[in-house]
C-alpha positions in Angstrom: -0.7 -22.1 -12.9 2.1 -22.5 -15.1 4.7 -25.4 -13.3 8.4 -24.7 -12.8 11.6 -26.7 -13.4 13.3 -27.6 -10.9 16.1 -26.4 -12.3 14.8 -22.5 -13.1 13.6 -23.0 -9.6 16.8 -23.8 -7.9 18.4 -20.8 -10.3 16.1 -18.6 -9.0 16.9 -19.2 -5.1 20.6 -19.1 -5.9 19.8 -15.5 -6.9 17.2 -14.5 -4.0 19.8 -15.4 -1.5 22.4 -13.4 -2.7 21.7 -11.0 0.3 21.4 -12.3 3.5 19.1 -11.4 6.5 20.9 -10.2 10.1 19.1 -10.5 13.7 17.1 -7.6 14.7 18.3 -5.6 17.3 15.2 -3.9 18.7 12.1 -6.2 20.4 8.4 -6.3 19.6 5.9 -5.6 22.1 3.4 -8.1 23.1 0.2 -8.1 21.3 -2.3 -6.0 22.9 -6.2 -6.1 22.0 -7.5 -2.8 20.1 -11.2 -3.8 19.5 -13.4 -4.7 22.6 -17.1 -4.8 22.5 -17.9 -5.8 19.6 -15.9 -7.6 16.3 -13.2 -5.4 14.4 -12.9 -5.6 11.0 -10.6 -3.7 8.0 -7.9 -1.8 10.3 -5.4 0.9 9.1 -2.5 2.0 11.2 -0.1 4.6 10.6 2.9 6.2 12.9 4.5 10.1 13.1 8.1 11.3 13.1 8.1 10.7 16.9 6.8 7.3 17.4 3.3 8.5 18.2 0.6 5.4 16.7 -2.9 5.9 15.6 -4.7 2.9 14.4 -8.1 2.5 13.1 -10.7 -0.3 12.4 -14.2 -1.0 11.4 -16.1 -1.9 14.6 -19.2 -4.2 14.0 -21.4 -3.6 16.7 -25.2 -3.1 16.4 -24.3 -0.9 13.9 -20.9 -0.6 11.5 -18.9 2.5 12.7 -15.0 3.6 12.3 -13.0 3.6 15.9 -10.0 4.3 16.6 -7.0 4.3 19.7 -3.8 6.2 19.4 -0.6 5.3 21.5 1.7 7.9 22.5 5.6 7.2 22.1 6.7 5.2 24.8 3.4 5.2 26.5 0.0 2.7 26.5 -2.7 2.8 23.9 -5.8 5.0 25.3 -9.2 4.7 25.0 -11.2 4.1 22.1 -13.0 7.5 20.0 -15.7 7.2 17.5 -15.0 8.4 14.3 -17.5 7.8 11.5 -21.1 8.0 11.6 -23.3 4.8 10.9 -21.8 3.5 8.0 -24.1 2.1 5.6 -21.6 -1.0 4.1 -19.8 -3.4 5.9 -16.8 -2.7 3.6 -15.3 0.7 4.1 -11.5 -0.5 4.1 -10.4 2.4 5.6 -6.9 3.9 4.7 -4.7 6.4 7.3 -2.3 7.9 6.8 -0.2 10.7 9.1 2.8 13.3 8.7 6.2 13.1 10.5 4.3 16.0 12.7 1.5 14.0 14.0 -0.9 15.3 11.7 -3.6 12.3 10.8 -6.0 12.0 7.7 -8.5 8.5 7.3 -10.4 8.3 4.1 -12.8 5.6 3.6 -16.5 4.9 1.4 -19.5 3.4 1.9 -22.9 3.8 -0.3 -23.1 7.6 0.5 -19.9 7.7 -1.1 -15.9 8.5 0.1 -15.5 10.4 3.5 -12.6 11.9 5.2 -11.4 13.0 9.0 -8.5 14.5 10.0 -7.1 14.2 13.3 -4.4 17.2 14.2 -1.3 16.4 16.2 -2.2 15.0 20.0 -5.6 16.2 19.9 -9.4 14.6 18.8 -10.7 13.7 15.1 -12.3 16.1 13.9 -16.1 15.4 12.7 -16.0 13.3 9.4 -16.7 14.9 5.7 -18.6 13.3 2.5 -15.8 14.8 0.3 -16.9 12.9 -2.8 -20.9 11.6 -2.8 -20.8 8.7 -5.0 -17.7 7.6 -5.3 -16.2 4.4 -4.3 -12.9 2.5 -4.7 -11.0 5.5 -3.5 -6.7 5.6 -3.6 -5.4 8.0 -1.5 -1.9 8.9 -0.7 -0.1 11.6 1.3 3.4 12.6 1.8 5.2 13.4 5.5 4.4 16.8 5.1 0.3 16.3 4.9 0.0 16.9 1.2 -2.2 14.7 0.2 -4.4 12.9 -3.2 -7.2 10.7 -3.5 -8.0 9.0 -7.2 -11.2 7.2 -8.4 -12.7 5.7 -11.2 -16.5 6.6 -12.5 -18.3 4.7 -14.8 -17.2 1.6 -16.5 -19.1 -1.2 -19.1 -21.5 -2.0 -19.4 -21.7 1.8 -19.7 -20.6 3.8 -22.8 -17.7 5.8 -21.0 -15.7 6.0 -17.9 -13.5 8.7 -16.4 -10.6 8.9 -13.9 -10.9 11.5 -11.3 -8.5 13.1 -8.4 -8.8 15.2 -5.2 -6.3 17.2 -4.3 -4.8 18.6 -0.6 -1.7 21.1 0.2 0.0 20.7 3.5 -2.0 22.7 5.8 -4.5 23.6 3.2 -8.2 21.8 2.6 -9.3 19.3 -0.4 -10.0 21.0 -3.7 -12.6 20.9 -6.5 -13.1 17.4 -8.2 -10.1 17.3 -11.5 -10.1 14.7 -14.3 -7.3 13.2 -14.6 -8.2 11.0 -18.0 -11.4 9.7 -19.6 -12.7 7.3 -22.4 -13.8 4.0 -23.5 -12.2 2.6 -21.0 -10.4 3.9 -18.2 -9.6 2.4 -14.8 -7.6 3.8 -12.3 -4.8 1.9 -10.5 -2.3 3.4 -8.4 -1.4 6.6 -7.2 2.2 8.0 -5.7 3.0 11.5 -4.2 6.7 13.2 -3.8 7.8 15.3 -0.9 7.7 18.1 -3.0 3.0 17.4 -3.9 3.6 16.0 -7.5 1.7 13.3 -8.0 0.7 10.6 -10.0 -1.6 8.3 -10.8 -1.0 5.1 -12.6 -3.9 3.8 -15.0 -5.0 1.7 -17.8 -7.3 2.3 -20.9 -9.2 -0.8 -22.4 -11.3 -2.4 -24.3 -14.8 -4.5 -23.0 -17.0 -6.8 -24.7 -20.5 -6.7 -22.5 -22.9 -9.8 -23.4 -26.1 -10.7 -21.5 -23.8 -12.7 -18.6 -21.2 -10.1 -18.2 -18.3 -7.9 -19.8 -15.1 -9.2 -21.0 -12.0 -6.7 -20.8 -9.1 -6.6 -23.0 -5.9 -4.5 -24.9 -5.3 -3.2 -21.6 -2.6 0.4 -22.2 -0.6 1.4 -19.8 -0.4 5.4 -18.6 0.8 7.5 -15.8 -0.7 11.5 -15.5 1.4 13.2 -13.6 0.6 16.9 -11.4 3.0 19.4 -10.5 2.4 21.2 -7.5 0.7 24.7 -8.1 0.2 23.5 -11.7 -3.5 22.3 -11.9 -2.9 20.4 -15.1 -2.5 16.4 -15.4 0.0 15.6 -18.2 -0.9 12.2 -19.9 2.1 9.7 -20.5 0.4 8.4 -23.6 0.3 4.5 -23.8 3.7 3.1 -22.4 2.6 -0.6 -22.2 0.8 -2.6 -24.1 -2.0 -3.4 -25.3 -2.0 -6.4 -23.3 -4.4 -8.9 -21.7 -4.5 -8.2 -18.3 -4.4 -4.5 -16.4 -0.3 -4.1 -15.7 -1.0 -3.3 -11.7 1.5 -0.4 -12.1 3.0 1.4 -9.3 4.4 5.1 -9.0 7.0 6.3 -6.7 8.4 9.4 -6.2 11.8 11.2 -4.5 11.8 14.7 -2.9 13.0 16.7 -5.5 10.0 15.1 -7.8 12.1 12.4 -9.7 9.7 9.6 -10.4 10.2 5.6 -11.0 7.1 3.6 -12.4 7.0 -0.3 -12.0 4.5 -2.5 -14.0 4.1 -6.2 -14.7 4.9 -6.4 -18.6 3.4 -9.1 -21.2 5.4 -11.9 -19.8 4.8 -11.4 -16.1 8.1 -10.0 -15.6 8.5 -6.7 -13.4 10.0 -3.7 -15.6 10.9 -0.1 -14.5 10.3 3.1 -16.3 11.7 6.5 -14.6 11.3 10.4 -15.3 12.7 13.7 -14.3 12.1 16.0 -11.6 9.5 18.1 -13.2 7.8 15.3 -15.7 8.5 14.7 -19.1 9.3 11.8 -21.3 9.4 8.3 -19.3 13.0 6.4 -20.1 12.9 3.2 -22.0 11.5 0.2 -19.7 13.8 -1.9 -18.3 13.7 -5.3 -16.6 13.5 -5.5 -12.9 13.0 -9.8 -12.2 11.7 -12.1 -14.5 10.1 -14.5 -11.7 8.8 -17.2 -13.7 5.5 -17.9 -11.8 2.5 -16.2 -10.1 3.4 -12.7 -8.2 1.5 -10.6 -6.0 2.3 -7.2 -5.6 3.1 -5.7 -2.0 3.9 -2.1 -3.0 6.4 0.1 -3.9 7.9 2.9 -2.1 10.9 5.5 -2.5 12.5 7.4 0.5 13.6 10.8 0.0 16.5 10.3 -1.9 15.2 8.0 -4.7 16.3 4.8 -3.3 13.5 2.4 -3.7 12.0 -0.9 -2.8 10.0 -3.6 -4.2 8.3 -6.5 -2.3 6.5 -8.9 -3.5 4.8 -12.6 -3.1 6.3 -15.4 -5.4 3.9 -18.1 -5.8 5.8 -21.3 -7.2 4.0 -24.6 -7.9 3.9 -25.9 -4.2 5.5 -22.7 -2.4 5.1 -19.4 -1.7 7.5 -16.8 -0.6 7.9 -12.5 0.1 11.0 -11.2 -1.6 12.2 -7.8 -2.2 14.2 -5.9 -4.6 15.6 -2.5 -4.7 16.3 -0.2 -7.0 17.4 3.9 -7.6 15.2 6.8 -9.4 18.1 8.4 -10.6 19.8 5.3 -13.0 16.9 2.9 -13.0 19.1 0.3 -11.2 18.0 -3.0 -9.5 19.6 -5.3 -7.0 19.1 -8.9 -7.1 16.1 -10.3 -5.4 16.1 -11.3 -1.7 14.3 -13.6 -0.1 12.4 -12.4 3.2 10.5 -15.1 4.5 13.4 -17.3 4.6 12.7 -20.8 6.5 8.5 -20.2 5.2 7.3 -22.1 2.0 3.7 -21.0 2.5 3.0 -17.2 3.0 0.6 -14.6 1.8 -0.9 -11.2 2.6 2.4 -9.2 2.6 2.4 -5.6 4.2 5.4 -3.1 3.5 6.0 0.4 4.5 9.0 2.2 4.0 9.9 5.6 5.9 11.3 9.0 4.3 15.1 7.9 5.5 14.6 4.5 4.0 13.2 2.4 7.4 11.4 -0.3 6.3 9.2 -3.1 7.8 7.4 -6.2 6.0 4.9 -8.8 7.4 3.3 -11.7 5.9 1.0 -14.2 7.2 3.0 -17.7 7.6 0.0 -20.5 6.4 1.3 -23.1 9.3 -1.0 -25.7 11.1 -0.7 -23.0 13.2 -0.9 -19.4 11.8 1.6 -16.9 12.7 2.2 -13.5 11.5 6.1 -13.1 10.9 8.4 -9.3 10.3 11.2 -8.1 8.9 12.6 -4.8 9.5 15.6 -2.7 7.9 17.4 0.2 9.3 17.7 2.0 5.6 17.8 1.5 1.7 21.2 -0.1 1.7 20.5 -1.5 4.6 20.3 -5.7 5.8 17.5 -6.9 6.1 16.6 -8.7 9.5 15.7 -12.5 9.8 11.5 -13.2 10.2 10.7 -12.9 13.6 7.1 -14.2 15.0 4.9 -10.9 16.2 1.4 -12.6 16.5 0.0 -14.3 19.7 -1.9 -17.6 19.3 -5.3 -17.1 17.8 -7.5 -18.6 15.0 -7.5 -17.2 11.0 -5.6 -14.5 12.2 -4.0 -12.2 9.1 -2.1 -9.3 9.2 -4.1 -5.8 8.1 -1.6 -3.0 8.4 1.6 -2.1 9.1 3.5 1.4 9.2 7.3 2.5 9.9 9.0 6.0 10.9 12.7 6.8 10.0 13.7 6.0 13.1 13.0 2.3 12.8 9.6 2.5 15.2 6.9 0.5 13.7 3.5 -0.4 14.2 1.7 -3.8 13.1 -1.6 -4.7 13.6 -3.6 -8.2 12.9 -7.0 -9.8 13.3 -7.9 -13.3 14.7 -10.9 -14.6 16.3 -10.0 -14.8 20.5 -11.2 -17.8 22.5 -14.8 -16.1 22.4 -14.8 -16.4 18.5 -15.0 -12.6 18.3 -13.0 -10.9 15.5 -10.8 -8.8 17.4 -7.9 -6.6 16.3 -4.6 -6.6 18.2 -1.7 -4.3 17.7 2.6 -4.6 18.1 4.9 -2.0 17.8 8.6 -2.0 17.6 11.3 -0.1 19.3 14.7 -0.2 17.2 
């Protein structure tokens, strides 16, 4: 880890506060326990135009199986429903997702390969589908309308070849045949985003690997994003737009309603740098610098609400501190506030969660690395919005760690940790908040 001045240290806080944080306005729920009966594991979460919550979680009982509970607006969660069959890993890492009409889609893999259940508005998942036998690693995205994407890599060294391939779903509609998006010697997916409007695209790297008896060795990592128009069927390549470089560029695509697209990459020197293009594709602008943090970074994510306004959140990782800032920026001139601190009053945090809603509602939690853990959130009415000051959502508990969070554009948000309860059972608990 490369040590920092304390003078480019100090600089960079004088920055980072440049914004500062307000008291929220709404209240957090108490924590109430999801998972009884057995130990829950990898949840998802997700939230519809109306408030109504579905969350999701791997339940370890005798067997591994997907459950799930679903809270109506301004009522109690229910009663737990089975989702998956027997699932043959205990590492599915589910991912759900839901429209701003209710409409819910999970995705998740195991050794059979990546599966899929859909769960209409205020009704019962429906059975679940092998969609892709095989597969593994899936990214899958979906827009507030239901259209939806799922990405994966195949192959890799110390094969000769890999490929990068996509799924694609219409609102309303059902998944399509396999596409590929890019192959070669290498190629590894990384990121995918989807617009309002079904464009998406899917962030990736070619490479080079050097396989000896012990292992491979990767290398000249080249940045690209291929990009689908709706209706189109045909993924346009970028070409190489970083690199090569030593390490993957952990690029991330976001996209407006009208299609406008912003890219964000780490670049050479670990500094974050934009890239943007037009409403129907094309050439990618000239990159430009976002933050130049000077240190470690972990990237939360990047999201865009309807009208290109975007955010960036991310973990800073000095040499004896840690913190979760943010940055925003616009599709349509590639323009970047200064960063703001978050976690302010925190020195030691980690696993950061953002979401970010269609008007610009936002929501960020981190795990605060205390004596005593506690799981801290920060919530923002819209783009250009203030920021609220870290408020505490987690009861007491042991290793407890935040696993998903979710936002609507009304401001109503879901969270929901882990933590072992006095019994030393993994249990998952959820909080939601009312703006």
């Amino acid at each position: 880890m490369t040590r920092i001045s304390a003078k480019t240290r100090l600089a960079c806080m004088a920055v980072a506060f440049l914004a500062p944080a307000s008291a929220q306005t709404g209240a957090w729920t108490p924590p109430v326990t999801l998972s009884t009966g057995g130990q829950g594991w990898e949840a998802a979460a997700a939230i519809d135009g109306n408030g109504n919550a579905v969350a999701l979680w791997d339940e370890r009982t005798t067997l591994d199986r997907l459950w799930s509970r679903s809270k109506p607006s301004g009522g109690s969660w229910g009663s737990v429903t089975g989702v998956s069959p027997a699932l043959e890993t205990t590492s599915v890492f589910p991912v759900l997702r839901m429209s701003a009409a209710g409409f819910a889609t999970a995705v998740w893999s195991d050794q059979d390969g990546v599966w899929t259940a859909d769960r209409p508005p205020a009704s019962n998942w429906n059975s679940p589908m092998l969609l892709i036998p095989g597969a593994s690693s899936p990214i899958f995205v979906m827009n507030s309308q239901g259209s939806a994407a799922i990405a994966w890599t195949v192959g890799g060294p110390p094969g000769v070849t890999s490929s990068i391939m996509a799924v694609l779903r219409p609102a309303g509609g059902g998944w399509g045949a396999q596409q590929s998006v890019a192959s070669g010697v290498y190629v590894i997916a990384d990121h995918a985003g989807i617009g309002e409007n079904g464009a998406v695209i899917v962030t990736w790297d070619s490479y080079n690997a050097l396989c000896k008896k012990y292992g491979c060795s990767r290398s000249n990592f080249d940045l690209h994003a291929s990009r689908q128009n709706t209706g189109t069927g045909v993924w346009v390549d970028s070409g190489s737009l970083l690199g090569p470089d030593g390490a993957a560029h952990d690029a991330r695509a976001a996209l407006d309603s009208a299609g406008g697209a912003i890219l964000v990459a780490l670049n050479s020197s670990g500094a974050y740098a934009s890239t943007t293009q037009g409403n129907s594709g094309g050439a990618w602008s000239p990159f430009k610098a976002i933050v130049n943090p000077q240190g470690l970074t972990i990237t939360g994510d990047l999201e865009s609400d309807d009208a290109g306004q975007v955010t960036l959140v991310y973990e800073f990782i000095g040499f004896s501190t840690s913190e979760a800032l943010a940055v925003s920026g616009s599709i349509s001139n590639n323009t970047w506030s200064p960063p703001v601190v978050l976690s302010s009053g925190d020195t030691s945090i980690g696993q950061i969660y953002f979401a970010l809603a269609p008007n610009g509602a936002a929501l960020a939690v981190w795990l605060v690395n205390n004596a005593t853990p506690v799981i801290q959130a920060v919530v923002r009415p819209t783009v250009t919005g203030t920021w609220s000051s870290p408020v505490t959502i987690s009861g007491p508990g042991s290793q407890i760690g935040p696993e998903a969070a979710a936002v609507n554009s009304s401001g109503k948000a879901i969270v929901i940790y882990s933590g072992y309860n006095a019994a030393s059972v993994h249990t998952e608990y959820a909080t939601n908040y009312q703006p």
